[in-house]
KOLDREN-118564 format. One record per residue (C-alpha): x, y, z; residue in one letter. Coordinates in steps of 0.2 Angstrom, whole numbers. Layout:
// residues N
<node u="X" v="Y" w="Z" code="A"/>
...
***
This chain:
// residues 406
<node u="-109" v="163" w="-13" code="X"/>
<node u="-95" v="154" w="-4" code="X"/>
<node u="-92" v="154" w="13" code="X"/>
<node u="-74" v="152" w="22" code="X"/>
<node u="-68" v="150" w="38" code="X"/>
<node u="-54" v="161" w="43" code="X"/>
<node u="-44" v="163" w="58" code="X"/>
<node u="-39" v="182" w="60" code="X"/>
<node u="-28" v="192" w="72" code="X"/>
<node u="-37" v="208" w="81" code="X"/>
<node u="-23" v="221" w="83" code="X"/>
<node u="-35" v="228" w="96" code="X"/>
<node u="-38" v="214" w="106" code="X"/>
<node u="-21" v="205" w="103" code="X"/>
<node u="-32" v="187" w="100" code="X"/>
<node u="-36" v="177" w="89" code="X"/>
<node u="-55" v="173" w="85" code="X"/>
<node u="-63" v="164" w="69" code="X"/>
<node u="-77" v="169" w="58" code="X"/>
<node u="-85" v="165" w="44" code="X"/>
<node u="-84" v="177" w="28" code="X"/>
<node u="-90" v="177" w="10" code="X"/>
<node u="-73" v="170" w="-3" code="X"/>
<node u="-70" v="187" w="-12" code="X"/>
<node u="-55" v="187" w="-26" code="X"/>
<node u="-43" v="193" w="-25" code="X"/>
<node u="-41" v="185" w="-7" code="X"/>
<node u="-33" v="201" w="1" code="X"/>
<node u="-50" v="209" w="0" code="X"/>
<node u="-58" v="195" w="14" code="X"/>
<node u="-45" v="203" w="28" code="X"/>
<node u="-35" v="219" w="31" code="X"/>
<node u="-26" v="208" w="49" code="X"/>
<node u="-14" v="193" w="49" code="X"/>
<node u="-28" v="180" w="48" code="X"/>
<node u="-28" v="161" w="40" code="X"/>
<node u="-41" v="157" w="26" code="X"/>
<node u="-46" v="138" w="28" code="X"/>
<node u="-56" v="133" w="11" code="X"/>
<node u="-61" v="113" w="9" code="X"/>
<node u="-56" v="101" w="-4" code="X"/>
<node u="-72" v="104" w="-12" code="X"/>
<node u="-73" v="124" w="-11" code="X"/>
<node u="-55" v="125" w="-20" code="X"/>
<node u="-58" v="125" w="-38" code="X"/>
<node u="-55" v="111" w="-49" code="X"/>
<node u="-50" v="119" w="-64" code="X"/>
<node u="-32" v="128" w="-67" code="X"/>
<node u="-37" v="142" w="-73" code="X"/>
<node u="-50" v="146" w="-58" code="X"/>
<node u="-35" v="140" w="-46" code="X"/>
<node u="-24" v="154" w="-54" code="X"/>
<node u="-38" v="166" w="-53" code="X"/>
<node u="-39" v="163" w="-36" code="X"/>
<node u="-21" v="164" w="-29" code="X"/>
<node u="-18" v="177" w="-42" code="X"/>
<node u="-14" v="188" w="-25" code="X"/>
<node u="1" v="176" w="-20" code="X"/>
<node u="12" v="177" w="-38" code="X"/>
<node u="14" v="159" w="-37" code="X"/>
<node u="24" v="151" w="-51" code="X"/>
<node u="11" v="146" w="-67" code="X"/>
<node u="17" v="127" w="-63" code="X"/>
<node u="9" v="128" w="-46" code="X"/>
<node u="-9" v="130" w="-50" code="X"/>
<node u="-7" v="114" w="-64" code="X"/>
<node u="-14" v="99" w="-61" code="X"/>
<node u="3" v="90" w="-59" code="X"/>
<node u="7" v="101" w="-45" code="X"/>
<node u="-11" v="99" w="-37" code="X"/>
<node u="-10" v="81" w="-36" code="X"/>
<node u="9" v="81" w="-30" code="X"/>
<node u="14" v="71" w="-15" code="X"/>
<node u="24" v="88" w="-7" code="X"/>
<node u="34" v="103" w="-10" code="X"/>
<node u="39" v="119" w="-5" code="X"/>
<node u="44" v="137" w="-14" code="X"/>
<node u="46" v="156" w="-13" code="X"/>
<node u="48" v="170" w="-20" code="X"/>
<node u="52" v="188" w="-16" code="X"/>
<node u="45" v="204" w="-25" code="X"/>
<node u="56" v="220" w="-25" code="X"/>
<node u="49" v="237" w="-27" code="X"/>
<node u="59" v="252" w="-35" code="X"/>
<node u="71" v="256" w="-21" code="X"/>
<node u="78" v="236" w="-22" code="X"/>
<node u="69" v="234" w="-4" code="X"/>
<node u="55" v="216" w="1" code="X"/>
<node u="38" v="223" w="-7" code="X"/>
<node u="32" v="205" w="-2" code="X"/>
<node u="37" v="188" w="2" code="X"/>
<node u="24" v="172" w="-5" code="X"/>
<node u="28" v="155" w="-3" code="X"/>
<node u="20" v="139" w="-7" code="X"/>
<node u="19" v="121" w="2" code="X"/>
<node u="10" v="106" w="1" code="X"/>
<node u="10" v="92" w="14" code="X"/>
<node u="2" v="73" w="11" code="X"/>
<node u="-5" v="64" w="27" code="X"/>
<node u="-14" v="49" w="27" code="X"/>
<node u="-24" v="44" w="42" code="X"/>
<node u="-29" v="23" w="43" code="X"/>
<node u="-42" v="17" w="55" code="X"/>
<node u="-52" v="4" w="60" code="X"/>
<node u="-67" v="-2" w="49" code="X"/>
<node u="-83" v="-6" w="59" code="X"/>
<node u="-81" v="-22" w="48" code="X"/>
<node u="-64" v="-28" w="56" code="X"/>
<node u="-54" v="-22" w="41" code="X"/>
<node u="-42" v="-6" w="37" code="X"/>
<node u="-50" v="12" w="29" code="X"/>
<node u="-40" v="28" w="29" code="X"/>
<node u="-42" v="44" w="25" code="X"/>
<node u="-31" v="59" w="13" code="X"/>
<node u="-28" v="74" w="18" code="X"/>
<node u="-19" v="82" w="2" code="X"/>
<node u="-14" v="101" w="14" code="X"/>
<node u="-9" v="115" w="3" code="X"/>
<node u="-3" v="130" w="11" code="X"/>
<node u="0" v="148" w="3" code="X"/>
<node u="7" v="162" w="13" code="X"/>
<node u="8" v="181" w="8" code="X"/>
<node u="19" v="193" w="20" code="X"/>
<node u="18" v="212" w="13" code="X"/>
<node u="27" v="223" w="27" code="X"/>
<node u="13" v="230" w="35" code="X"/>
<node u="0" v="213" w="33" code="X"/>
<node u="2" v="196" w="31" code="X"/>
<node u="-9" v="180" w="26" code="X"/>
<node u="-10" v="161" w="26" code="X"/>
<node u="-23" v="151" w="14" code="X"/>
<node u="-24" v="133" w="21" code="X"/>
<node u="-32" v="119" w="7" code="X"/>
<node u="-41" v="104" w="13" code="X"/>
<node u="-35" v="101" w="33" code="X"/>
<node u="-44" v="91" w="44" code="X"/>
<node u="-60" v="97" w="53" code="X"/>
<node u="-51" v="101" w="69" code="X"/>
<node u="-36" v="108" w="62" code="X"/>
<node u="-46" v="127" w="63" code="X"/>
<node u="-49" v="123" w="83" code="X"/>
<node u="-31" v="116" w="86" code="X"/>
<node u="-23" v="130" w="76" code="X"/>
<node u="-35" v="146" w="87" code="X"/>
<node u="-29" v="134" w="103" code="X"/>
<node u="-11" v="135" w="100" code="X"/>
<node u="-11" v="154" w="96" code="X"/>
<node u="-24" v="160" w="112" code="X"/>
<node u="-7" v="154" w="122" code="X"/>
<node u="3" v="167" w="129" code="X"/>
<node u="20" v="158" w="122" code="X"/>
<node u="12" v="158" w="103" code="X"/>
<node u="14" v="177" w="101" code="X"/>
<node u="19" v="177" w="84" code="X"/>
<node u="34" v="190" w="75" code="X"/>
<node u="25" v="198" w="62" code="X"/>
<node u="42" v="205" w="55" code="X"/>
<node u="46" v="190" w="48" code="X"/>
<node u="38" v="180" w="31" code="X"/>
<node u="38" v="162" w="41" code="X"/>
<node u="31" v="170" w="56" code="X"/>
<node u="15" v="160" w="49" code="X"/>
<node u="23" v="143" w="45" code="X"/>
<node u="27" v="140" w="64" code="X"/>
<node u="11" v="135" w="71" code="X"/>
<node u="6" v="128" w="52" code="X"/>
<node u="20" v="115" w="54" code="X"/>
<node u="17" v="113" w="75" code="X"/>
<node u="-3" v="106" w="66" code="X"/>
<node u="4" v="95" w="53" code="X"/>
<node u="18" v="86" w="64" code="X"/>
<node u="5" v="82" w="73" code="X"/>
<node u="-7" v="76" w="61" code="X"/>
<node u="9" v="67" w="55" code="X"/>
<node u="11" v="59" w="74" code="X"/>
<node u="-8" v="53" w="73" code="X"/>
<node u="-3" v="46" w="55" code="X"/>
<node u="11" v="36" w="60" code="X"/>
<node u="3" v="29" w="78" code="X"/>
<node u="-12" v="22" w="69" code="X"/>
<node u="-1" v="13" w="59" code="X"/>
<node u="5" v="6" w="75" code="X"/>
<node u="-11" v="1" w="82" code="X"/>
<node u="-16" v="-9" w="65" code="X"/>
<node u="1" v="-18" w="69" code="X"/>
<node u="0" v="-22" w="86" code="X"/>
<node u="-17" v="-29" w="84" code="X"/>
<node u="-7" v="-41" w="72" code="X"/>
<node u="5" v="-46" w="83" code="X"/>
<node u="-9" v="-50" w="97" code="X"/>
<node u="-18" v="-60" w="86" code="X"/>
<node u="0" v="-67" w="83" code="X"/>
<node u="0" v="-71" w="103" code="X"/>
<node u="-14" v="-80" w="103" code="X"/>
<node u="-7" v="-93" w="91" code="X"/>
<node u="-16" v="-86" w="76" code="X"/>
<node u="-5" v="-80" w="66" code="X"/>
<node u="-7" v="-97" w="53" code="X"/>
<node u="-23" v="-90" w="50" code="X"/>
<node u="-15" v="-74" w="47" code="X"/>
<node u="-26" v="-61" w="35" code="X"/>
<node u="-13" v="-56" w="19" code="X"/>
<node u="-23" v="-47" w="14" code="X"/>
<node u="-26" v="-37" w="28" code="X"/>
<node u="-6" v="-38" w="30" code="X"/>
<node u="-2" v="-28" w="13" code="X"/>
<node u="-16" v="-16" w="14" code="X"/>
<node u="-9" v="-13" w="30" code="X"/>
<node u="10" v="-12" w="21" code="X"/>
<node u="2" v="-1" w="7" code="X"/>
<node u="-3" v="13" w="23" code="X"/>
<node u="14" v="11" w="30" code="X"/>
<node u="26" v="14" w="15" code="X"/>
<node u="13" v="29" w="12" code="X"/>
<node u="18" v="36" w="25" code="X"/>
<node u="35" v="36" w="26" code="X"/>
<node u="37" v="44" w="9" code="X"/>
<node u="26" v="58" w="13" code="X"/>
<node u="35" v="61" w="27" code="X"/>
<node u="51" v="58" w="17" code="X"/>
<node u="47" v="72" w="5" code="X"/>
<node u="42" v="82" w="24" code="X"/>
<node u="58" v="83" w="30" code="X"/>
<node u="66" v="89" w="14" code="X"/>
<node u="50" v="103" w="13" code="X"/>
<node u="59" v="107" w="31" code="X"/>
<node u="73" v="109" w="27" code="X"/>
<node u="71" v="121" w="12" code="X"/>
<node u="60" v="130" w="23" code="X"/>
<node u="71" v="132" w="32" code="X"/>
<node u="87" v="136" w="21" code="X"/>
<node u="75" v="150" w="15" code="X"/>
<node u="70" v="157" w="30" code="X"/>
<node u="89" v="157" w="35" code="X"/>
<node u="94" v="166" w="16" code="X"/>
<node u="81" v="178" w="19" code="X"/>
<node u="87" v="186" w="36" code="X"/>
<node u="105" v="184" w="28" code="X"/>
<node u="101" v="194" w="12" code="X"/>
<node u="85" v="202" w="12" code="X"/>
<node u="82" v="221" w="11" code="X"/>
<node u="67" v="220" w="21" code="X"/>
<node u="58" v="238" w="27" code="X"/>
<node u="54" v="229" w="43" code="X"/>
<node u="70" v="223" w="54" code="X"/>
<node u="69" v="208" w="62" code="X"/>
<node u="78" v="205" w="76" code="X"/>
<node u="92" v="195" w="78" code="X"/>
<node u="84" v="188" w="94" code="X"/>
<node u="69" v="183" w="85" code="X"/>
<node u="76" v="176" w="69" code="X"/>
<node u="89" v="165" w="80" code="X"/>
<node u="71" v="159" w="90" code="X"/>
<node u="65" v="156" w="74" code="X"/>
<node u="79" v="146" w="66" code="X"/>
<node u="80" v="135" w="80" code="X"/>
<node u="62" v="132" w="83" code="X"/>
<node u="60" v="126" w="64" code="X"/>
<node u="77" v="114" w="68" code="X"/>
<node u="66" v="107" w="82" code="X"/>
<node u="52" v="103" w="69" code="X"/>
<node u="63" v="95" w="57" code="X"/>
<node u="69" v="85" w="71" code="X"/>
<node u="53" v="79" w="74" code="X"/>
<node u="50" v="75" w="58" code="X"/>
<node u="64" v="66" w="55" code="X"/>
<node u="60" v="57" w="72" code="X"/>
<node u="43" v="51" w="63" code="X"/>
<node u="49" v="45" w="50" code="X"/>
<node u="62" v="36" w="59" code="X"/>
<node u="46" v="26" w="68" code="X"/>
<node u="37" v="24" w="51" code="X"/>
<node u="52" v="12" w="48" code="X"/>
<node u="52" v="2" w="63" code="X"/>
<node u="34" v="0" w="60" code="X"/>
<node u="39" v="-8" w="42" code="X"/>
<node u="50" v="-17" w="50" code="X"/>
<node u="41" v="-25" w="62" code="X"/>
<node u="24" v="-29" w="50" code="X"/>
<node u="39" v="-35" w="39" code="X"/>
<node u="43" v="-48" w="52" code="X"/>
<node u="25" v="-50" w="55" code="X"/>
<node u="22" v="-55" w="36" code="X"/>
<node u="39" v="-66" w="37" code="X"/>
<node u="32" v="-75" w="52" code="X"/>
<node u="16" v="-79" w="46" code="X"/>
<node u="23" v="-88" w="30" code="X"/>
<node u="34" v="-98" w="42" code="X"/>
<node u="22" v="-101" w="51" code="X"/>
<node u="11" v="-110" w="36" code="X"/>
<node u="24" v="-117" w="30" code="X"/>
<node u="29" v="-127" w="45" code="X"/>
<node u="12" v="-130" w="48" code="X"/>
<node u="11" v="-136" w="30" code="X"/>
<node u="27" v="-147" w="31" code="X"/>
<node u="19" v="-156" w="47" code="X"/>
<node u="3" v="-160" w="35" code="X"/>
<node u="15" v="-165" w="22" code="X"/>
<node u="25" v="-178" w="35" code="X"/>
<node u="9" v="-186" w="39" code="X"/>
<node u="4" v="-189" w="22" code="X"/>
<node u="20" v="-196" w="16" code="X"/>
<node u="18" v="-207" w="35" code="X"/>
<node u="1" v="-213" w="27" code="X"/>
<node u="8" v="-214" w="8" code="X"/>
<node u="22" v="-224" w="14" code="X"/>
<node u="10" v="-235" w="25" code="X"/>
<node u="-1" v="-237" w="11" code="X"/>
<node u="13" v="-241" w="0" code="X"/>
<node u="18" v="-255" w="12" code="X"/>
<node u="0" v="-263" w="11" code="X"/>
<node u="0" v="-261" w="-9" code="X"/>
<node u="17" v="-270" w="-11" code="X"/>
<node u="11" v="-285" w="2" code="X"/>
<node u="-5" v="-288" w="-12" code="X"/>
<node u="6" v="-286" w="-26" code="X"/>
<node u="20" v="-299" w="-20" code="X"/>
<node u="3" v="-311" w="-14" code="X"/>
<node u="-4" v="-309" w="-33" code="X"/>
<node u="13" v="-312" w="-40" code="X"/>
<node u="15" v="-325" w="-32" code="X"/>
<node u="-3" v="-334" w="-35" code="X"/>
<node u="-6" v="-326" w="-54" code="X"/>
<node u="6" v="-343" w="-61" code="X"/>
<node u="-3" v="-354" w="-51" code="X"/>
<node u="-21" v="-343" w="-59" code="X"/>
<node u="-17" v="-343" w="-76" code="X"/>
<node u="-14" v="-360" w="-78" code="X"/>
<node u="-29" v="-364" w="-69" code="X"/>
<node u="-38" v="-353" w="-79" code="X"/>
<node u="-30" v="-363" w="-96" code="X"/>
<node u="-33" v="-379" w="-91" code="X"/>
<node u="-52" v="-376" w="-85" code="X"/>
<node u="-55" v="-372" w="-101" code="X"/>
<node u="-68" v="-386" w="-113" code="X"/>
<node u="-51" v="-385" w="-125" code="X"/>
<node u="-44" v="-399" w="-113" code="X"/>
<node u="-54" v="-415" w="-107" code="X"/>
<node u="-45" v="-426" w="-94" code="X"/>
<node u="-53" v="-443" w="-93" code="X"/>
<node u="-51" v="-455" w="-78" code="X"/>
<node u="-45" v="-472" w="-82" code="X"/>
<node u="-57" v="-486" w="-75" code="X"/>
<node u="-46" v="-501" w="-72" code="X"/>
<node u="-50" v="-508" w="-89" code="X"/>
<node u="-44" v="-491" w="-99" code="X"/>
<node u="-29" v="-481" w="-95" code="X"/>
<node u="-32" v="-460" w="-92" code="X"/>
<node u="-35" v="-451" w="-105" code="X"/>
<node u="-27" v="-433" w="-110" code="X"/>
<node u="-35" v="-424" w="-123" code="X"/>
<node u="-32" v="-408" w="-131" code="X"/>
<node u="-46" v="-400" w="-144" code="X"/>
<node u="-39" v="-397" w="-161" code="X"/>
<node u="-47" v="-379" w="-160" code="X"/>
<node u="-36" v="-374" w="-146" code="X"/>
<node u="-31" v="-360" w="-159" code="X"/>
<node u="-45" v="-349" w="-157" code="X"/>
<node u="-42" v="-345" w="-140" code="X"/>
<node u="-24" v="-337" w="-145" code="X"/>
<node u="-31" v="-332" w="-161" code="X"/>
<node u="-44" v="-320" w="-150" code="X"/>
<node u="-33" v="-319" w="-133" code="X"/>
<node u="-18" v="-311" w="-142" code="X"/>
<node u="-26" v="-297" w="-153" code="X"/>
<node u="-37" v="-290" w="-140" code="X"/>
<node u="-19" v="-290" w="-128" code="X"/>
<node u="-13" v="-279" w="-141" code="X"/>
<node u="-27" v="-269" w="-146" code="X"/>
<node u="-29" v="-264" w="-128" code="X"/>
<node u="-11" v="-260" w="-126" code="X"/>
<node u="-12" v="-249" w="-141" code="X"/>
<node u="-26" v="-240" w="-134" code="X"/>
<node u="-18" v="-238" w="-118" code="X"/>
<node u="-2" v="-230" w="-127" code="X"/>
<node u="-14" v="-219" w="-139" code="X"/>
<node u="-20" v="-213" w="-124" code="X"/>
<node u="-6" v="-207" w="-116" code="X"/>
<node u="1" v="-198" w="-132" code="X"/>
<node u="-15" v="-188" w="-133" code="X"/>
<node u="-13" v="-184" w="-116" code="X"/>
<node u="2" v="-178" w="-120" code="X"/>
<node u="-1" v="-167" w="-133" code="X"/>
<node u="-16" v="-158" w="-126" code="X"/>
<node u="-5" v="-153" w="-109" code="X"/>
<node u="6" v="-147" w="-126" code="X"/>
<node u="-7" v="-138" w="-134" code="X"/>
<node u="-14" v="-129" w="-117" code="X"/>
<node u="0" v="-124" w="-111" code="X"/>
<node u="6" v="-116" w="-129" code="X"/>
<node u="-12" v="-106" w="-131" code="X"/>
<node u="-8" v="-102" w="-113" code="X"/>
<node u="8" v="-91" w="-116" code="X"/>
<node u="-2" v="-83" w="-134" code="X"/>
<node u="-15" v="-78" w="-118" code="X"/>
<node u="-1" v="-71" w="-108" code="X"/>
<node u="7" v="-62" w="-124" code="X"/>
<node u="-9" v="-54" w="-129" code="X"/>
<node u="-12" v="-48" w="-112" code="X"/>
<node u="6" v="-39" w="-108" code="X"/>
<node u="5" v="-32" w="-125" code="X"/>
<node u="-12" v="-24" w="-120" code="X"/>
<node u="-7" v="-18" w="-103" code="X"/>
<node u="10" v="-11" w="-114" code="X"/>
<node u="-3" v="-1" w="-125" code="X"/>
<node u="-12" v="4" w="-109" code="X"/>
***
């Protein structure tokens, strides 16, 4: 057994009051009065066919029950059956509204939360009925609120009659959806304040992007579900052959009411983009930030590089100008030369050993061997940067072929 909660109209009292009530199929079996039947994400079925089964009631379009349609970011129809005499048997529409809710985490960081609404409405001349899938937990309360007031009394003549205080919930869930967004930046811009912002969470930043352009696209598609809604209520009072007339008075009530909603709507979104635009400058301010930070750090080490360069070139010029003086000191301390003294009696004596040819036979290879070295080295080096950087782009390829056939 399945339990739903529904919020239904007693002509006898003239107020609303909820209840729960076993699911029956077809749904006009649960309520002979106006009502609302709320059912959670997890009561609505999950396969099509069930989900046709279910709504059989409303002749919805096949499309609407597919899976494409169920995981849709928002839309809106209806369609009018006819009996014999050419007059409204019934009126069913469809809509589907996306709001996503961000908050706090307890552990400093951003959550959210879907709501994925889908409304289908049923108006028959003498009845009329509203399913409401997946809304938030208090949307039920809010809804009973807003119609136990004396200005909500609601002109069950006409097939929107039901959207009016549906679309008064979602604004406002809509409103919540967009202030959080908000809050998330202006803690930004505090921490900004505070001289923080080089330390500045990307991360944080993007998810918090990600939740903002959400946002403005689902209220994007909102204001277009407005508007038909409203072109169709508009088209029905203009060319309907209802068995119930409705007022000129009320329909003109109507129209402009749903031309209020839109406007707030349009107002949202209008603040969804200011809020990009200021997390924008947020982001753009942070890398400034780094980056001048970064530029200071790169001064000071070209300060030190340049002061260390100064030092370096002091001890080159100092060796160049003793490594002469060296190397021929280090030549003629060598056993290959032998000065003698003269003592009065014998004159100084010069001599040079007649194996002084060793020391070039040895000294001269091993110069070269070690510059050849020095040069193999380099080349190899060389070549493996080649060889990396040529099984690096292979990699790359094989990877963005995979993610093509993915």
């Amino acid at each position: 057994m399945v339990l739903a909660s529904i919020l239904e109209f007693s002509p006898s009292t003239g107020k609303w009051h909820s209840r729960k009530a076993e699911l029956e199929v077809p749904l006009n079996r649960v309520s002979p009065f106006p009502c609302y039947i709320f059912l959670t994400k997890s009561v609505y079925p999950k396969r099509e066919a069930e989900r046709r089964e279910l709504l059989r009631h409303f002749n919805i379009p096949r499309m609407i029950a597919t899976d494409m349609c169920n995981q849709c970011n928002g839309y809106f129809g209806s369609k009018e059956v006819y009996n014999e005499t050419d007059q409204t048997q019934s009126y069913n529409t469809w809509l589907r509204c996306l709001v996503k809710i961000s908050h706090h985490t307890p552990q400093g960081g951003t959550g959210y939360t879907w709501y994925e609404m889908t409304f289908f409405t049923h108006w028959e001349p003498n009845r009329c009925m509203a399913v409401c899938v997946d809304i938030p937990d208090n949307f039920l309360t809010d809804l009973e609120h807003a119609l136990s007031t004396e200005s909500a009394v609601l002109d069950l003549s006409d097939p929107f009659t039901l959207h009016i205080p549906l679309m008064d919930q979602i604004i406002m869930l809509y409103d919540q959806s967009v202030w959080r967004i908000r809050d998330l930046i202006r803690r930004v811009e505090k921490n900004r304040e505070k001289d923080q912002a080089a330390d500045a969470d990307f991360s944080e930043l993007h998810e918090i992007s990600r939740h903002s352009t959400h946002s403005s696209e689902t209220l994007s598609v909102t204001i277009q579900t407005m508007e038909d809604l409203q072109q169709r209520h508009r088209e029905f009072h203009e060319h309907s052959l209802s068995p119930i007339a409705v007022t000129s008075t009320g329909w003109k009530a109507t129209q402009q009411y749903m031309g209020f909603q839109a406007q707030l709507i349009r107002n949202l979104k209008l603040r969804s983009q200011a809020n990009q635009e200021r997390l924008l400058n947020e982001i753009t301010l942070a890398y400034n930030t780094i980056t001048q930070r970064d530029s200071k750090v790169m001064v000071e080490i070209g300060e030190a590089t340049q002061s260390d360069s100064a030092a370096m070139k002091t001890v080159a010029v100092v060796t160049i100008t003793f490594l002469p003086a060296t190397f021929t000191s280090a030549i003629f301390s060598m056993s290959f030369f032998n000065f003698s003294p003269g003592d009065g009696s014998q004159a100084d004596e010069w001599r040079v050993s007649g194996k002084i040819w060793i020391y070039w036979v040895v000294a001269v290879p091993l110069t070269g061997l070690a510059l050849f070295s020095w040069f193999l080295w380099q080349r190899s080096k060389g070549q493996s940067l080649q060889i990396h950087n040529l099984w690096r782009r292979q990699f790359d390829r094989q990877r963005l072929k995979q993610d093509e056939k993915a």
